[in-house]
C-alpha positions in Angstrom: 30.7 -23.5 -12.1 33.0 -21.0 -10.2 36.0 -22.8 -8.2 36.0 -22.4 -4.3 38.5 -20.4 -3.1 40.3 -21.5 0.2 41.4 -18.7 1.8 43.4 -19.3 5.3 44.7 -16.9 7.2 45.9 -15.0 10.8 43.0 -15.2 13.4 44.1 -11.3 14.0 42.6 -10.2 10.5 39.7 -12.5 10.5 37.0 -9.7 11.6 38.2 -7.3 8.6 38.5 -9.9 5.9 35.2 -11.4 6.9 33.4 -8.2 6.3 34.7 -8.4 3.0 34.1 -11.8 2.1 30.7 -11.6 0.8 31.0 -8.6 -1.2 33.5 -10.1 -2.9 31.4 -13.3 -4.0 28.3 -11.3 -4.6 30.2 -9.5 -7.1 32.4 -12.9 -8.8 30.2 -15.3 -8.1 32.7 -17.2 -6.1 32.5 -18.9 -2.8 35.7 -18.6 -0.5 36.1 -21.0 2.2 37.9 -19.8 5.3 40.5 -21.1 7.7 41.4 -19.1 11.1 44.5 -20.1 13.1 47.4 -17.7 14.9 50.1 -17.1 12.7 52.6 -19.6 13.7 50.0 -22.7 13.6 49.1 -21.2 10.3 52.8 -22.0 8.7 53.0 -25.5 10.5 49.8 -26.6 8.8 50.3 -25.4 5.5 54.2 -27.1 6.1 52.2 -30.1 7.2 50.3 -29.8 3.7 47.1 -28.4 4.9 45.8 -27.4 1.1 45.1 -23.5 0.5 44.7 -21.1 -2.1 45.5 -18.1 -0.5 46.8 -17.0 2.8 47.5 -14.5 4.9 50.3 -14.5 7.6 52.9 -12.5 8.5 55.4 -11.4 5.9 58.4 -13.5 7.3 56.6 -16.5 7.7 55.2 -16.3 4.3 58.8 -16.1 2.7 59.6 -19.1 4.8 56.5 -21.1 3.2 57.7 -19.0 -0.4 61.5 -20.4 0.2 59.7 -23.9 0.5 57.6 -23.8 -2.4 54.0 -23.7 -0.4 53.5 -20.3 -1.9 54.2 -19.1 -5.4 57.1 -16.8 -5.9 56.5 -13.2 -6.8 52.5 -13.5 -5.6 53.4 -11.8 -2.4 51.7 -8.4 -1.1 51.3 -6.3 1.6 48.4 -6.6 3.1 48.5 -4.1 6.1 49.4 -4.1 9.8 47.8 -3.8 13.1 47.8 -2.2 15.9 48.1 -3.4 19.4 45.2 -2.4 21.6 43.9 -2.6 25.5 40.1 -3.8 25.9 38.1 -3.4 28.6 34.5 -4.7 29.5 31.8 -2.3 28.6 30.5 0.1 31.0 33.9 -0.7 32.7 35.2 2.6 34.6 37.4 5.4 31.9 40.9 4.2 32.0 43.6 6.8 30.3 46.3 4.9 28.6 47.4 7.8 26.6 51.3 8.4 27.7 53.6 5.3 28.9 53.1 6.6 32.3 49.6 6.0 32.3 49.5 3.0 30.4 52.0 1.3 32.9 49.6 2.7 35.7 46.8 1.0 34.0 48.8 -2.3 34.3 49.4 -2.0 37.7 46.4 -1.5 38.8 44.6 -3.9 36.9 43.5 -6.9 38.8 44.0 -9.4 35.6 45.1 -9.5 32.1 44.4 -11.6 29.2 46.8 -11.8 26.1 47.7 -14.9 24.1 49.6 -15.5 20.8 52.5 -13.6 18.7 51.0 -10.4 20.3 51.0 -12.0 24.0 54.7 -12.5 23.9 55.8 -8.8 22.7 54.0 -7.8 25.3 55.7 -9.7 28.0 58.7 -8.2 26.7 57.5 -5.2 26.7 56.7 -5.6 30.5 60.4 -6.7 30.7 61.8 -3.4 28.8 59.2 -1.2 31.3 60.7 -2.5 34.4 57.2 -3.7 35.4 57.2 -7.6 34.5 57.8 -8.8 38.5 54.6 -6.7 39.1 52.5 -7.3 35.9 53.4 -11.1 35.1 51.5 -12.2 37.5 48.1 -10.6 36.2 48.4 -12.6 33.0 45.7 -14.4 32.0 46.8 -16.8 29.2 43.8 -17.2 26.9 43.3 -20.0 23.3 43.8 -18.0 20.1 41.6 -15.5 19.1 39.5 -15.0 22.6 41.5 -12.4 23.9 38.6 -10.0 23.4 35.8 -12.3 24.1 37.2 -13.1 27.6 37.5 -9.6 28.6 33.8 -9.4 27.5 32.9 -12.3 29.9 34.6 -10.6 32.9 37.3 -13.7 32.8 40.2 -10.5 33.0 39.9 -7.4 33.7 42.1 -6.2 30.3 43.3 -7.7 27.8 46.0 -6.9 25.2 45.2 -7.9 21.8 45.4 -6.3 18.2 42.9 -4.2 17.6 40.9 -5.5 15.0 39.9 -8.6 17.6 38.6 -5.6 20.2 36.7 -3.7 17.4 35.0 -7.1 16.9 33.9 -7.8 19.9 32.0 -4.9 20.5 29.3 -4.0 22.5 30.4 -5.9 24.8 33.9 -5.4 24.8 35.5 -1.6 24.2 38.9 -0.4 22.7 40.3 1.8 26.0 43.1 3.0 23.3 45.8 1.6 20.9 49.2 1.4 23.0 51.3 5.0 23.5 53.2 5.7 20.3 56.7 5.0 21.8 55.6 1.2 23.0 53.3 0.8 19.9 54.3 -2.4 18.1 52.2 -3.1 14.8 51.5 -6.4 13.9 52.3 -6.7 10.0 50.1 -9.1 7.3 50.8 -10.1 3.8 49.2 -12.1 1.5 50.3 -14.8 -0.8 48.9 -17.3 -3.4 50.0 -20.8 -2.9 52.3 -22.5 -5.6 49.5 -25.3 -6.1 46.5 -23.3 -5.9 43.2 -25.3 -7.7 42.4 -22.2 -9.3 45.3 -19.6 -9.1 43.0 -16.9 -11.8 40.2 -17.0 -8.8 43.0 -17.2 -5.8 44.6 -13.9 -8.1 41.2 -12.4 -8.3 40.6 -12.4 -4.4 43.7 -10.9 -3.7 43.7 -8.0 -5.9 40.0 -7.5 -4.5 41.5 -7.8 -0.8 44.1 -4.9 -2.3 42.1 -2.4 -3.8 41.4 0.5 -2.6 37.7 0.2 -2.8 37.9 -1.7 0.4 40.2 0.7 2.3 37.5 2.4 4.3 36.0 -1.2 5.4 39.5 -2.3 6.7 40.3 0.8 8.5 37.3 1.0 10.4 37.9 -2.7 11.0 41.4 -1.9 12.6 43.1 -2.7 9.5 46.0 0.1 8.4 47.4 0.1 4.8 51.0 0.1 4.1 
């Protein structure tokens, strides 16, 4: 009987992975069972002993749980990054976000704004390096992990700042106004690793080369997913 695989990994790729998950066990005959937390709480637990196979994180958090012997030396990848986005409600009015002046326009005239995790707080700073943080700041709509998008769909904010991938997936009834102008674009980068006490590190090895073939390129792209 094929082992389970426990995959647990960055609420930010969850909408791309997932729409690989059951390819992958069609074609092994593996299950995987998944895990979803932001990338911070993802470290604690796994630090805390929360048992995994595989995860996906950010790449300097995974060589912190590498240097501590959670993950297995030399099993580390890059997985791909993501871009930080603006949603809006759909049917919402056309909002132009395409140079920094209009994307700080958008901003101010915006009646609320949802962000939340690793993402929430470069954009804060970003606010603080545009000059428009005593104007912004208090528009923000703090949100729990992963309902950036959802909120926005709700009508809870008006915007909402969030990678990609978590717009794309909340579609149709959120849309992606536009990824950030390239001069204030700030990607959010993923790698994977295979923990040093996997159950099965052949199946835990399997899923990550499947997550890193090319095969599967066109899925995460059109997921919001960018390959190194």
């Amino acid at each position: 009987m094929n082992q389970e695989i426990r995959l647990f990994g960055a609420i930010a790729v969850r909408p791309a992975v997932l729409a690989l998950i059951s390819q992958f066990e069609t074609a092994t005959g593996s299950t995987v069972a998944v895990k979803w937390e932001l990338n911070p709480t993802v470290k604690k637990q796994i630090e805390a002993g929360e048992a995994f196979d595989l995860v996906i994180i950010n790449p300097n958090l995974l060589q912190d749980l590498t240097v501590l012997g959670k993950v297995k030396a030399g099993s580390q990848v890059a997985f791909g990054r993501i871009a930080m986005g603006v949603a809006a409600k759909a049917g919402s009015r056309p909002l132009n976000i395409g140079s920094v002046g209009a994307f700080e326009h958008a901003l101010k005239s915006a009646r609320s704004i949802a962000s939340e995790g690793t993402s929430g707080g470069y954009f804060s700073g970003l606010l603080e390096r545009l000059g428009i943080a005593d104007e912004v700041k208090p528009k923000l709509v703090a949100v729990p992990g992963g309902q950036t998008a959802p909120a926005v769909g709700r009508g809870e904010a008006e915007l909402g700042v969030v990678p990609v991938t978590s717009i794309l997936a909340a579609a149709p009834e959120v849309i992606l106004v536009g990824r950030f102008p390239a001069e204030l674009q700030s990607y959010v980068d993923f790698a994977i690793g295979i923990s040093a006490n996997a159950t099965d590190a052949e199946a835990a090895t399997q899923l990550s080369e499947f997550l890193m073939s090319t095969a599967v390129d066109d899925i995460l792209a059109a997921k919001g997913v960018e390959r190194p």
